[in-house]
Each structure stands twice: as C-alpha cells, then as structure tokens.
N, C-alpha and C positions, 0 to 999 in steps of 0.2 A: 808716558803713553796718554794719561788722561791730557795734557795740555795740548798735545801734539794734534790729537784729536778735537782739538778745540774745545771741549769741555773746559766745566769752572774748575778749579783748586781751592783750597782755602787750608792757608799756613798760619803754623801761631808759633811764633817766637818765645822763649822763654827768659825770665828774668829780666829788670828794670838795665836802662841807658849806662846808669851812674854806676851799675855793677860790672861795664865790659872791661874785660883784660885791656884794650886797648882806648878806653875815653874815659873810664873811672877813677876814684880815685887810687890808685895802689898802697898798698899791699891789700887793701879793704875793695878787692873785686872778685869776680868769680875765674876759672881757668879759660876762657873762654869769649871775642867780641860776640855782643849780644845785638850788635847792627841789624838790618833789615837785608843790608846787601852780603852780611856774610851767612845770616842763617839760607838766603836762596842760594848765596854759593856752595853751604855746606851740603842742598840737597842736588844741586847739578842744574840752577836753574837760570839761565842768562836771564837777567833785567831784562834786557833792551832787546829780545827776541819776541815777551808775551807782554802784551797789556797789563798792567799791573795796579792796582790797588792798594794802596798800603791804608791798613789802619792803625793810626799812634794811638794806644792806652794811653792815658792819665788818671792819677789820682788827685784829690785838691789838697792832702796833705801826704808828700811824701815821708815815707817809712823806712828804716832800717832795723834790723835784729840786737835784739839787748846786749848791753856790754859795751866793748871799746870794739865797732863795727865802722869806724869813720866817720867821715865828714860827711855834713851835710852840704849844699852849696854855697858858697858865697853870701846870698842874697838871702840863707835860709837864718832863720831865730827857731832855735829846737824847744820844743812845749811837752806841755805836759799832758796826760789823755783827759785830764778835768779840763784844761786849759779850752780841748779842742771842745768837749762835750759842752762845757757853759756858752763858747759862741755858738755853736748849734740850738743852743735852747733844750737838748739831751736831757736825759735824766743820767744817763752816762755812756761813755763810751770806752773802748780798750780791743786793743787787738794785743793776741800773743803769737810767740811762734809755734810752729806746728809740731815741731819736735823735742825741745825743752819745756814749750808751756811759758816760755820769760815774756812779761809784758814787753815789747815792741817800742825803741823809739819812735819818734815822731816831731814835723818841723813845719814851719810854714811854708805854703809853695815857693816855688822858687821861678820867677819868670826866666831869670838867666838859664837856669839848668834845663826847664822845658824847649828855650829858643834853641837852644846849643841840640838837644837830642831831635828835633824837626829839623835841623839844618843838615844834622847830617843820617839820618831816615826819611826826610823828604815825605811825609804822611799826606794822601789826599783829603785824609778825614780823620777824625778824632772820635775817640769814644771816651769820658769824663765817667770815671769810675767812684764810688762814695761821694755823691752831690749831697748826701741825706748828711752827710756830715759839715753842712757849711748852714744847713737852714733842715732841722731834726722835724718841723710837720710835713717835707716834704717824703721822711721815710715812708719805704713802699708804697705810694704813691707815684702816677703815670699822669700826674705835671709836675711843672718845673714851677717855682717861686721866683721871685723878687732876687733875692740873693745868690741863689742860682745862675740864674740869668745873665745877672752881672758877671759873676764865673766864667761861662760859657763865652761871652761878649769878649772876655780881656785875654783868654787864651785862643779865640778866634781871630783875636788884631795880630794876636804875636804869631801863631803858625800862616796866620794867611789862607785857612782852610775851615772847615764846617767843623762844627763839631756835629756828629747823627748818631750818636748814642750815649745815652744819660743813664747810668746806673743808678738809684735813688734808695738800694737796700738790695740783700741779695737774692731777692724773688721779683722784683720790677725794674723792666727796663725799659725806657723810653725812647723808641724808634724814630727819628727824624727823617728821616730817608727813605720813600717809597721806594726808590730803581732800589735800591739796596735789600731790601727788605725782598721785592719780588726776586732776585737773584739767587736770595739766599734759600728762598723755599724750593727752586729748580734745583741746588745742591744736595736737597731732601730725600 
C-alpha cells in the first residue's frame, strides 16, 4: 500500500553477501540468499515496478564468528584484533559475538569479494561502516582523515558508485548526501 501510494519505504536486509545460501561460501552460510533482489522478492516487491535505491553496507575489515566459520575471500590475509588496532593507531580493538561472547575473526578487505557483492546487488550508493578502524583519531568524529579517504576513493573506483555514509564509531555518522538525508527525514 505504502509504495503504491507513492510514498517512500525503506528496507534493510539482513546478514552479510559472503553468508548467502546461494553466493557464499558453503556449508559456512546462512539457510537463506541474502541478495537485495531476493529479500524485495521475499516481501512481494518487483524491482523494476518502483524506483529503487539500493544501499551496499561495508565494513573495511570484514568479520566472521569464532571457530571453524569459513573462509574468508581469496584476496583476504586473516589478522588479528591487535593486528587491526595497531594500524588504526587504537589503543585496542575486538569485537565479539553476541551470543557466546567468542572473540570474532577478522581479515583484510577483500576488493574481490566487495566487487562480486555490487555486481550482483547493484548498490547506488555505499554506506562504509567502522572507518574509525583504518585511522582510530577519526573515532566518533564527523570528519573523514587521510586514510579514510583513501578507503572510501578505492571502494568508489570498484563499485562505480558514492560512497554517502561513513560510520566513524557507533554514535557518529557522517552524511554525504543531502537529497538523501532530506528523504529520509520525510520518512520521519
């Protein structure tokens, strides 16, 4: 009703590209393709009826769950949480999971596995999630650094698309996109 109506929507997919039953790696996926086109199919929504928006999350280091959880990409070298805190200049870093508590692997990005999840979710825009983790004075902070930048710049060349939203910690975020930003307050 709301779309038909021409109002906005706004859908959020869940779980990462490299977990779909159908692009991940197997048996280390979830029951479930986590595409952009199957979660609008799963709510009854034709693409190619409503104008669509798509925004690709990223993180700059992707993550998987402790233990024997799989493979990283190809392109990825898996680190360790001092590994990523010492190039951030951190005093430390560590993520765990939310339900055991197990410290979280972790790898370098991987350009291959980002290209491959744009090519096939087609994102008009990017949202760059923990940037505070590639360059630590930019935590919670609403600018972007040096290293950043460069970040944002080499996942810009490979999707072909903006990046307009920069997480820097998880109380600031850094809006790049006016039209987007006034959209999102008429969904208010």
């Amino acid at each position: 009703d709301t779309l038909m109506s021409g109002d906005y929507a706004l859908f959020e997919g869940t779980q990462g590209f490299g977990l779909s039953i159908e692009h991940g790696a197997f048996p280390f996926v979830i029951s479930r393709d986590t595409t952009t086109s199957a979660m609008l199919a799963s709510i009854g929504v034709a693409p190619h009826v409503y104008p669509l928006d798509v925004v690709g999350v990223t993180r700059t280091y992707p993550i998987r769950v402790a233990g024997n959880s799989g493979p990283f990409d190809v392109d990825s070298v898996e680190l360790t949480w001092g590994d990523v805190a010492s190039g951030a200049g951190a005093p430390a870093i560590s993520e765990h999971t939310s339900v055991t508590g197990a410290l979280r692997r972790v790898a370098t990005f991987s350009p291959f596995g980002f290209l491959r999840a744009c090519l096939v979710n087609r994102p008009t825009e990017i949202a760059l999630t923990f940037a505070d983790y590639l360059d630590w004075s930019a935590h919670e902070q609403s600018s972007i650094s040096q290293p950043i930048e460069k970040f944002i710049q080499q996942i810009e060349d490979l999707a072909g698309v903006p990046v307009t939203i920069v997480k820097t910690g998880p109380h600031a975020t850094i809006d790049l996109d006016e039209y987007r930003s006034r959209m999102l307050r008429k969904l208010r």
